[in-house]
VEXVOTOR-611689 format. One record per residue: residue number from 0; y negated, z negated, x of N, C-alpha, C, CB in turn. Coordinates in Angstrom, 1 decimal. Glycine has a CB too. Layout:
    i     n.Y     n.Z     n.X    ca.Y    ca.Z    ca.X     c.Y     c.Z     c.X    cb.Y    cb.Z    cb.X
  NUM       Y       Z       X       Y       Z       X       Y       Z       X       Y       Z       X
...
//
This chain:
    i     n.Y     n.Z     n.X    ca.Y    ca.Z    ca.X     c.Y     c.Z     c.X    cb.Y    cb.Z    cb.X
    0  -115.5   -84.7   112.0  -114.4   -85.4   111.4  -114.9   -86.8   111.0  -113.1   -85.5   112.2
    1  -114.7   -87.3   109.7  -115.0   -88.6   109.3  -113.7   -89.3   109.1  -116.0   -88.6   108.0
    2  -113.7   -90.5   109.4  -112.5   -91.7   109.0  -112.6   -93.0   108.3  -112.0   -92.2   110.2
    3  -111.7   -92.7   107.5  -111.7   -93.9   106.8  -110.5   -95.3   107.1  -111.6   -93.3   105.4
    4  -110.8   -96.6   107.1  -110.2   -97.5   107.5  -109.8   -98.5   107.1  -110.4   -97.7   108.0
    5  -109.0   -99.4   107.5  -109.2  -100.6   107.1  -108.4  -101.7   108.2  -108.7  -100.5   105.7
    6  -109.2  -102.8   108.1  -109.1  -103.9   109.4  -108.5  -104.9   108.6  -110.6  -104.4   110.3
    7  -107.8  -105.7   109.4  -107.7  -106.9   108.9  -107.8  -107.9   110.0  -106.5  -107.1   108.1
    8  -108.5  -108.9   109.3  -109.4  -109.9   110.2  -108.1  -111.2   110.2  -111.4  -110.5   109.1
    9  -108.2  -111.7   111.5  -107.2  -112.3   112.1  -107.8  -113.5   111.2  -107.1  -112.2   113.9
   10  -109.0  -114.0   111.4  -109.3  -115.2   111.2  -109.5  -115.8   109.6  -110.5  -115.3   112.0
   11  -109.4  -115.0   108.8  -109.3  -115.1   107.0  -107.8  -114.0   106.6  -111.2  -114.2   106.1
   12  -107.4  -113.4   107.3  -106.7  -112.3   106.6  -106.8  -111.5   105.5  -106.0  -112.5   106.4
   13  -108.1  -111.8   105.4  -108.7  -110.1   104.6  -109.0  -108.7   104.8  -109.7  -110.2   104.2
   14  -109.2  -108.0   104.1  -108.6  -106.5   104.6  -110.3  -106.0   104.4  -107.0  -105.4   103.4
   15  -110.8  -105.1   104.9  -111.9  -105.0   104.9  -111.9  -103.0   105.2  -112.6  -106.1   106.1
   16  -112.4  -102.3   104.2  -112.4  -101.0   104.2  -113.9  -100.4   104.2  -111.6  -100.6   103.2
   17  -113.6   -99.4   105.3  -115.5   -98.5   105.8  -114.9   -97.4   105.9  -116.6   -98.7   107.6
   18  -115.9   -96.5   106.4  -115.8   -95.5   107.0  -116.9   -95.0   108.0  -115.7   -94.8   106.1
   19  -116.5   -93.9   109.1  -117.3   -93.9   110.0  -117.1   -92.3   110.8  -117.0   -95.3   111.0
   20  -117.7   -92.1   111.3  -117.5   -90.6   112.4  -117.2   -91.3   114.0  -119.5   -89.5   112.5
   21  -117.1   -92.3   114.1  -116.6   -92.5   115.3  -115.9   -94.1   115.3  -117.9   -92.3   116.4
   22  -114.4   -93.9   115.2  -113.6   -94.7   114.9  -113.8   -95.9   115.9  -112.4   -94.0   114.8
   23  -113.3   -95.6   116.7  -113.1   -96.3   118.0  -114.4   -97.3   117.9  -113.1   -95.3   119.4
   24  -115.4   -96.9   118.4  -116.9   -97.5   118.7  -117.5   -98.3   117.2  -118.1   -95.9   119.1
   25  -116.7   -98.0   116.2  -116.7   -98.6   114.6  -116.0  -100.0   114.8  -115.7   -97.4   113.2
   26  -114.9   -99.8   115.3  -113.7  -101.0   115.3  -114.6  -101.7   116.5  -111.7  -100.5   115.7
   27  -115.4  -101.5   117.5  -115.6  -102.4   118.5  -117.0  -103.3   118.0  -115.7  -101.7   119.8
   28  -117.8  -102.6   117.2  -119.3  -103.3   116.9  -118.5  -104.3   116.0  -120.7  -102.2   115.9
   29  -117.5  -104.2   115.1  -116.8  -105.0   114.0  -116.3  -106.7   114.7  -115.4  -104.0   113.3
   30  -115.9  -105.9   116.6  -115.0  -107.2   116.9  -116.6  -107.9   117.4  -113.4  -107.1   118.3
   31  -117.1  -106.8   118.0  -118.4  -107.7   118.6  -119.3  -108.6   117.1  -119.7  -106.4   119.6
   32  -118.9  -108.4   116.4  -119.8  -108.8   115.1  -120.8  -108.4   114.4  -120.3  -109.6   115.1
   33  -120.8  -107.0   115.0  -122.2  -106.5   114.7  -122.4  -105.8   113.0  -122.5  -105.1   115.8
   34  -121.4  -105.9   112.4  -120.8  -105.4   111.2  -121.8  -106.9   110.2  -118.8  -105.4   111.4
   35  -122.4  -105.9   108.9  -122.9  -107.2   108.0  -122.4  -107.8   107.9  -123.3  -107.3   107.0
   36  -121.2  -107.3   106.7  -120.0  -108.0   106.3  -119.5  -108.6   106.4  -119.5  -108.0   106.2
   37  -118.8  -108.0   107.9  -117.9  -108.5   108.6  -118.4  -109.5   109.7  -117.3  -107.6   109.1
   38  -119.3  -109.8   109.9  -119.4  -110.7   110.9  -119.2  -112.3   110.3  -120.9  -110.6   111.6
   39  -118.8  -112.8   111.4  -117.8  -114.0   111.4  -116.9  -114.0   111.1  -118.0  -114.7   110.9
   40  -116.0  -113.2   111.1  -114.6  -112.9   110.5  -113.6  -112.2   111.7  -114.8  -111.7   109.1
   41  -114.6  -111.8   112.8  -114.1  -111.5   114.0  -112.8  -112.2   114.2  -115.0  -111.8   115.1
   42  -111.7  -111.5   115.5  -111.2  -110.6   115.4  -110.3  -109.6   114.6  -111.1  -110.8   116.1
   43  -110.5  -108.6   114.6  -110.0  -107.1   113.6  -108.9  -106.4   114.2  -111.3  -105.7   113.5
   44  -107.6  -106.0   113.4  -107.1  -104.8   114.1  -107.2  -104.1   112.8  -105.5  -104.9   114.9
   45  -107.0  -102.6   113.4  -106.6  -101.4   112.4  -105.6  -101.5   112.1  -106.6  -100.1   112.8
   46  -105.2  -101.6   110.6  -103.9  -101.1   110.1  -104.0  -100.3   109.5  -103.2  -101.7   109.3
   47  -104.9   -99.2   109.3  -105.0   -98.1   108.6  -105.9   -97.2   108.8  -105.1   -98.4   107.6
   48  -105.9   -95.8   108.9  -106.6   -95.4   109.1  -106.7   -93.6   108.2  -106.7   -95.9   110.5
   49  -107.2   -92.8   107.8  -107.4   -91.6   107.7  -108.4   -90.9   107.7  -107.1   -91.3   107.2
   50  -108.5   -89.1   108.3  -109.2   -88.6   108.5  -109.8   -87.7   107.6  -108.8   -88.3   109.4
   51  -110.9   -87.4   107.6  -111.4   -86.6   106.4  -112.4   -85.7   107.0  -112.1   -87.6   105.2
   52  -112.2   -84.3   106.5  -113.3   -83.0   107.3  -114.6   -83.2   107.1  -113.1   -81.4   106.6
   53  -115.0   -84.1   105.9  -116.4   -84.3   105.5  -117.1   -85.6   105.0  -116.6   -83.4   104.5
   54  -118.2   -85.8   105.3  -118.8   -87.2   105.1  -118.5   -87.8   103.7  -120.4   -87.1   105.2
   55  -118.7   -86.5   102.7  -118.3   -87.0   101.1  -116.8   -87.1   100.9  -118.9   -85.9    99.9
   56  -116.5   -86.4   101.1  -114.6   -86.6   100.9  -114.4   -88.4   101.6  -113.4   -85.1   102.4
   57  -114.9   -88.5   102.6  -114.9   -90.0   103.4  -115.1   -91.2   102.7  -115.8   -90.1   104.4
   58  -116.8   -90.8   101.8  -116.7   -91.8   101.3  -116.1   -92.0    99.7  -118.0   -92.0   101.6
   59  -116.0   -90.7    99.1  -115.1   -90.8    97.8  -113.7   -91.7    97.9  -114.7   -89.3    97.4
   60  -113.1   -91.6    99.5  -112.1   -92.3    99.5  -112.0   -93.6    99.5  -111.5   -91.9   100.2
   61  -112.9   -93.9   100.5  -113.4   -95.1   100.7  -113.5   -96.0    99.3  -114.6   -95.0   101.5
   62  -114.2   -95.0    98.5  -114.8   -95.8    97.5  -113.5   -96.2    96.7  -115.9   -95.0    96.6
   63  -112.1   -94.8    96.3  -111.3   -95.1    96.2  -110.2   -96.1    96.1  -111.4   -94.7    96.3
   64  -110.3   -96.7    97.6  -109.5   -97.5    98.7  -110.1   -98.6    98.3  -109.7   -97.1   100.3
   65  -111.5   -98.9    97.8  -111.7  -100.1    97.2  -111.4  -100.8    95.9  -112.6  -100.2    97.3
   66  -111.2   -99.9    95.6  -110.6   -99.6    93.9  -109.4  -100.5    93.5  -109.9   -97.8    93.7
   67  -109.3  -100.9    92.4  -108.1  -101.6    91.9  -106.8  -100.7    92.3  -108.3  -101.8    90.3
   68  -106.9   -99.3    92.1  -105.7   -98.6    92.3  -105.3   -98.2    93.8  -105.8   -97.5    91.5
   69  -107.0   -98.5    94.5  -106.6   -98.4    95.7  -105.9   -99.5    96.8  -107.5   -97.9    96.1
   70  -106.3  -100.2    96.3  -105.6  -101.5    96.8  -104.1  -101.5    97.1  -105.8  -102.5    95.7
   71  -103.9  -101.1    95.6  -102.4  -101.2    95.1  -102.3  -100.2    95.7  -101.8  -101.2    93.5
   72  -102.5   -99.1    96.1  -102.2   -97.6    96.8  -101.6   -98.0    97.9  -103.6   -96.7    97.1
   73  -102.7   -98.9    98.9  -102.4   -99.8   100.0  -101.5  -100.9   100.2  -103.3  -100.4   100.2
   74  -101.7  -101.5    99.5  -100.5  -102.8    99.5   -98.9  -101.5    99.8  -100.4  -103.9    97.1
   75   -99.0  -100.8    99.2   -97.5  -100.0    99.0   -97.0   -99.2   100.2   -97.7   -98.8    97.6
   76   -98.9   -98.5   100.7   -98.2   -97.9   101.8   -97.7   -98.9   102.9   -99.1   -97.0   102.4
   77   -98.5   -99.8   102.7   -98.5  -101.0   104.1   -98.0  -101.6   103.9   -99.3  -101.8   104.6
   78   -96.8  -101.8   103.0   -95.8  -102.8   102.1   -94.7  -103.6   103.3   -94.6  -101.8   100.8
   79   -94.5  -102.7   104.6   -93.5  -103.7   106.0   -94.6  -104.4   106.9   -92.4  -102.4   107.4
   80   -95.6  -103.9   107.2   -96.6  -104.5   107.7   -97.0  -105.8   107.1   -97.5  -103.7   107.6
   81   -97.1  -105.7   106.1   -97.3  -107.0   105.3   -96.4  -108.4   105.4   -97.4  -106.6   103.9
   82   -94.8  -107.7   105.3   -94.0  -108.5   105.0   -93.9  -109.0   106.4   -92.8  -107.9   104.2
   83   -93.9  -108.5   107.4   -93.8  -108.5   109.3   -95.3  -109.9   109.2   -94.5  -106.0   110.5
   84   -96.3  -109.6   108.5   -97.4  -110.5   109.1   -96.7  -111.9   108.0   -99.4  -109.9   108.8
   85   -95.9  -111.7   106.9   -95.5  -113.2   106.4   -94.6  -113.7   107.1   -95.1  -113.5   105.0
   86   -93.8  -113.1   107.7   -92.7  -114.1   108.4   -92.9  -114.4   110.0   -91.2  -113.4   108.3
//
């Protein structure tokens, strides 16, 4: 099983989307910093996450999820989450 995700970083509040075969141990290299990207942007929570049967389905989504439409895909599902982190 592959997962796809997305964090948002406490310290910029940007949303940052991967994917990985081992969720958990993914989100911890990210807080430790071990992440290219993401380092210096430490600390991360999951706000999102789904599961995919295969590596390619994982990353087609991903790629998706980065997407102009995916975004907006996101924004929508995560539309109380969002409004909960402005007030």
């Amino acid at each position: 099983m592959y997962y796809v995700y997305v964090l948002r970083s406490h310290k910029d509040g940007k949303l940052y989307t991967g994917f990985t075969k081992d969720l958990r141990r993914r989100i911890e290299q990210h807080n430790r910093g071990q992440g290219i990207v993401t380092k210096g942007r430490a600390p991360f929570e999951l706000v999102y996450y789904e599961a995919c049967i295969n590596k390619y389905d994982a990353i087609r989504r991903e790629k998706y999820l980065k997407s102009g439409y995916g975004k907006r895909y996101l924004k929508n599902r995560l539309r109380n989450y969002f409004i909960e982190k402005e007030q």
